[in-house]
C-alpha positions, 0 to 999 in steps of 0.5 A: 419411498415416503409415503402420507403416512410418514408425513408429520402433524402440520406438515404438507405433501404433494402426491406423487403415485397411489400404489393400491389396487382395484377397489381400494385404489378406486376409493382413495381417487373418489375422495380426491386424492390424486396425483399432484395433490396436495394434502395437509396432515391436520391432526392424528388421533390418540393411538395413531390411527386414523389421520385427519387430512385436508384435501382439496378444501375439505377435511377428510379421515383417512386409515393409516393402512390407506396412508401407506399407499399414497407416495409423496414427496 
């Protein structure tokens, strides 16, 4: 299983199932990201942690924790 945050700096990925839970879930859908997306990994920040995406037209922040629960192909 690949997940967002195995996905490299400049590299894209369309999502195939978020697998959080509740609240969490709930959040990762409200900034766009839902299945069949595509996201690009703009850029990483100094010590990894958090990933600047581009979702949908818009560039957003996301923890590497949330990351992990975005599979992609």
């Amino acid at each position: 299983m690949r997940t967002l945050k195995d996905v490299k700096v400049g590299q894209s990925a369309t999502v195939v199932r978020l697998c959080g839970e509740g609240p969490v879930k709930r959040r990762i859908m409200d900034m766009g990201i839902t299945k069949g997306v595509e996201i690009f990994v703009r850029k990483v920040a100094p010590l990894g942690d958090p990933m600047e995406l581009k979702v949908r037209g818009y560039e957003l922040s996301l923890r590497k924790t949330d990351a992990e629960m975005i599979e992609v192909r």
